[in-house]
C-alpha positions in Angstrom: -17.2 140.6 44.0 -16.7 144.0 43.0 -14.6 146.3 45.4 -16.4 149.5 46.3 -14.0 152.4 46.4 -14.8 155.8 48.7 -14.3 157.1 45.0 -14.2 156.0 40.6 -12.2 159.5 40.2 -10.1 161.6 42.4 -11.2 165.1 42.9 -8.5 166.6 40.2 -8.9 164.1 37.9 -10.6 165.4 34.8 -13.9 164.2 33.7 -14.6 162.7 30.2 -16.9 164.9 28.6 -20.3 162.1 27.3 -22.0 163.8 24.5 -25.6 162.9 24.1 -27.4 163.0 21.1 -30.8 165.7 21.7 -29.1 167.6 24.2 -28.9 171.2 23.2 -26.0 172.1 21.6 -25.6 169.0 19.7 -25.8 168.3 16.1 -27.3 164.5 15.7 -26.3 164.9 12.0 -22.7 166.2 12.9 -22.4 163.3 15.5 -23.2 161.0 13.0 -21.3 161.9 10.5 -17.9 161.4 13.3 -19.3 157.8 14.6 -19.6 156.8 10.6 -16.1 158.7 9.3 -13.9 155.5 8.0 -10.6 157.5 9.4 -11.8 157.2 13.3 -11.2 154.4 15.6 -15.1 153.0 17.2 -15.8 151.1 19.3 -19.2 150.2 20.0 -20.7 148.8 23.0 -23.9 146.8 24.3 -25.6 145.1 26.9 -28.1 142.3 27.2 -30.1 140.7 30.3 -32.1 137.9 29.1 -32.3 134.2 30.1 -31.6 135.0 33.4 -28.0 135.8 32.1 -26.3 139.1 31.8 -23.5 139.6 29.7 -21.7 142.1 26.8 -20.9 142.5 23.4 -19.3 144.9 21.1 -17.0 145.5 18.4 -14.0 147.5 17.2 -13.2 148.9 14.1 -9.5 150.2 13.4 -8.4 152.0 10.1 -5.7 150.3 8.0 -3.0 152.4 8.7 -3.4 151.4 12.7 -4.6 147.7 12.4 -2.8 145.2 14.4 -1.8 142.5 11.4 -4.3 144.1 9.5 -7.3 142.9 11.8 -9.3 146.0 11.3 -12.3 144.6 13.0 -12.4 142.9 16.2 -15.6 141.6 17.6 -16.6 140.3 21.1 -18.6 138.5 22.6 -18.6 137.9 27.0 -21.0 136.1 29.1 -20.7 137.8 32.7 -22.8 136.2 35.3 -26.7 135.7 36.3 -29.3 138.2 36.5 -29.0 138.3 40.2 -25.1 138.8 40.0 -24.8 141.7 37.5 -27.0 144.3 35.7 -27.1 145.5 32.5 -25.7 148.9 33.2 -22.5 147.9 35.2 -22.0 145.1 32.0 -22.1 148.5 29.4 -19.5 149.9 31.3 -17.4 146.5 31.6 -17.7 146.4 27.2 -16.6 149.8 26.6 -13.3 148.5 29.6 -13.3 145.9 27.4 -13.7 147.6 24.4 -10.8 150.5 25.3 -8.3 147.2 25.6 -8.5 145.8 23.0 -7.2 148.6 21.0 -3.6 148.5 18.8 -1.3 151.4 20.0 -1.3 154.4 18.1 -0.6 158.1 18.0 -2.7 161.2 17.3 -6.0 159.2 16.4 -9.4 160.1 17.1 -11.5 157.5 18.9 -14.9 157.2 19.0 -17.1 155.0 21.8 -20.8 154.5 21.0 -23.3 153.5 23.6 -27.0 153.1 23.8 -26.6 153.1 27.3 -27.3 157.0 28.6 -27.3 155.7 32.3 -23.9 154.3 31.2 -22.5 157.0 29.4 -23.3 160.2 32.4 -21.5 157.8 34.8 -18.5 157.8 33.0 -18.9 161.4 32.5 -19.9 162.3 35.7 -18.7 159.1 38.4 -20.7 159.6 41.1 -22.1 156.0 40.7 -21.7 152.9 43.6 -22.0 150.2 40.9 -19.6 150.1 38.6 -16.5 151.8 40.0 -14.2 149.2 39.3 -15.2 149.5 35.3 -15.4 153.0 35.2 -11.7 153.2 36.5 -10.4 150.9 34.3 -11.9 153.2 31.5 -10.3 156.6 32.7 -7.1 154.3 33.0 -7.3 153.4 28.8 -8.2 156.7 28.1 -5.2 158.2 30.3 -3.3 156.5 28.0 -4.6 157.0 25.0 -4.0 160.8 25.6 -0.6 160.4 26.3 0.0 159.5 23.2 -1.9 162.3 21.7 -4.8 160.4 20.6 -8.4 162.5 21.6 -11.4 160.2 23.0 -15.1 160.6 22.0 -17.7 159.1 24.1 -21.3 159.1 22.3 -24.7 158.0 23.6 -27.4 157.5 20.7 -31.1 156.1 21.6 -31.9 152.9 20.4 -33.9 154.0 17.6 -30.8 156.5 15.9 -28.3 153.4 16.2 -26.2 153.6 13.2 -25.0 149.5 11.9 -21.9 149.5 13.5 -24.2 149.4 17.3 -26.3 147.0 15.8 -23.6 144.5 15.5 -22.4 145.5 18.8 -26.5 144.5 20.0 -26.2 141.3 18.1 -23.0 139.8 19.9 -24.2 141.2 23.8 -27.7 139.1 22.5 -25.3 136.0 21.6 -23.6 136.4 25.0 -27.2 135.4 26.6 -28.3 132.5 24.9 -29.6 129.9 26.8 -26.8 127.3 26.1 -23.8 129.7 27.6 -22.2 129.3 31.2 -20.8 133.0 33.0 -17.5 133.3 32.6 -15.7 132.7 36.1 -13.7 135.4 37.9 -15.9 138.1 36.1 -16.5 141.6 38.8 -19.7 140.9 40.1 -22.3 144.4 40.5 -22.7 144.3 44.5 -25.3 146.4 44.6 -27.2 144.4 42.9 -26.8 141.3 44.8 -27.2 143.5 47.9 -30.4 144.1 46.0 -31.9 141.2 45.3 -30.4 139.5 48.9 -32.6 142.5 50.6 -35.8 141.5 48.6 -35.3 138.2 49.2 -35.5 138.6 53.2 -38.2 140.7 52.8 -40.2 137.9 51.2 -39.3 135.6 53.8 -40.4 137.7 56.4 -43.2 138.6 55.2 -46.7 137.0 56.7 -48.8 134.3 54.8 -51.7 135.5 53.2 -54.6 135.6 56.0 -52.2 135.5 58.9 -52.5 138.4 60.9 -55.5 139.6 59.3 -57.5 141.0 62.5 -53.9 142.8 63.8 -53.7 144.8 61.3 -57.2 145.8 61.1 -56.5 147.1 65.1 -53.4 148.4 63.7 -55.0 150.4 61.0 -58.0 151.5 63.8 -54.9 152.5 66.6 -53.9 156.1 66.4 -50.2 156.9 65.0 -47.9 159.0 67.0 -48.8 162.1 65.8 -51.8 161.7 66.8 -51.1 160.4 70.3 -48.8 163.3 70.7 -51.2 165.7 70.1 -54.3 164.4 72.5 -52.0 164.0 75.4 -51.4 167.6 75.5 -54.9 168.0 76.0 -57.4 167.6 79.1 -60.1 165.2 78.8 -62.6 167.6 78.3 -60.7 169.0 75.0 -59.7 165.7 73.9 -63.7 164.6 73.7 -64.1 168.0 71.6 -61.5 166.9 69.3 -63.1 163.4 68.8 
């Protein structure tokens, strides 16, 4: 179960800064052309809730010059829970975690995160967010120390229909992660506001009256005057109240 903090960043703490292809200011091309450059460390990230199973994907691309053993792609491939467990927002932010870790050390690099999550990517750049805390620590954790070291972090959102191949590939493995024939992995954070979610409309359901029962009670309901309506005929005498009616 995921532990909600009173916080995902302390007050001083700087923000990452999500840039969002559309927004004003930004050049799509320009953006493009950075996610793309051969040079850069990516990552790219996705999400996928289908089969009643939630779970993540994504893969990471290191130059030559950085590669761990010369492995300079790395893909992945995690089955996190059941629909009712996790959503695909809070699994985003767990594959760019995910993502952020798997990375070789390195110095003065530029590093790159794609997401076609935008829900995904303005939390991390502005954590104001209940779900997801855990995740979205563990990010500004990897990134700390990617900075240390001098390296500078990129987060990009791009819609689904400007994904460049890299995010495709990154769409195929989250898609793999929810096949039918795959089990959750056990011990993975579990979104509690999304099990606070569905345990809520669950109750609701059960409380809730058969179809026909009660039928004539509400009808007197519906006929009975509310309380604003009560509030104001009791101010009046019975002479001004019949006007009224």
């Amino acid at each position: 179960m995921e532990v909600i903090q009173s916080f995902a960043l302390a007050p001083w703490e700087a923000h990452m800064q999500a840039v969002l292809s559309g927004q004003e200011g930004e050049n799509e091309d320009q953006i493009k052309e950075l996610a793309k450059a051969e040079w850069v460390v990516r990552i790219a990230t996705s999400s996928s809730a289908r089969n009643d199973l939630v779970g993540m994907g994504g893969t990471v691309r290191t130059p030559v010059s950085v590669a761990r053993a010369g492995k300079i792609i790395e893909n992945f491939s995690v089955t996190l829970s059941t629909r009712e467990e996790h959503n695909p927002y809070a699994a985003e932010l767990a594959a760019i975690a995910h993502g952020l870790n798997c990375l070789p050390e390195m110095k003065y690099r530029v590093v790159v995160i794609l997401t076609s999550n935008r829900s995904a990517a303005q939390a991390i750049g502005n954590p104001r967010q209940q779900s997801g805390k855990s995740h979205i620590r563990r990010i500004y954790d990897a990134v700390g120390k990617l900075r240390e070291d001098g390296n500078r972090v990129n987060l990009i959102w791009l819609p689904s229909g400007g994904e460049l191949k890299i995010q495709k590939i990154a769409k195929m493995s989250a898609r793999h992660a929810t096949e039918p024939y795959v089990t959750p992995r056990k011990g993975a954070i579990k979104a509690k506001t999304t099990i606070r979610s569905g345990t809520r409309a669950g109750l609701r359901n059960e409380r809730k009256l058969p179809d026909g029962v009660g039928r004539h009670s509400k009808k007197v309901d519906l006929a009975l005057p509310g309380k604003h309506t009560c509030l104001l005929y009791n101010q009046l005498s019975w002479k001004e109240a019949s006007v009224l009616a």
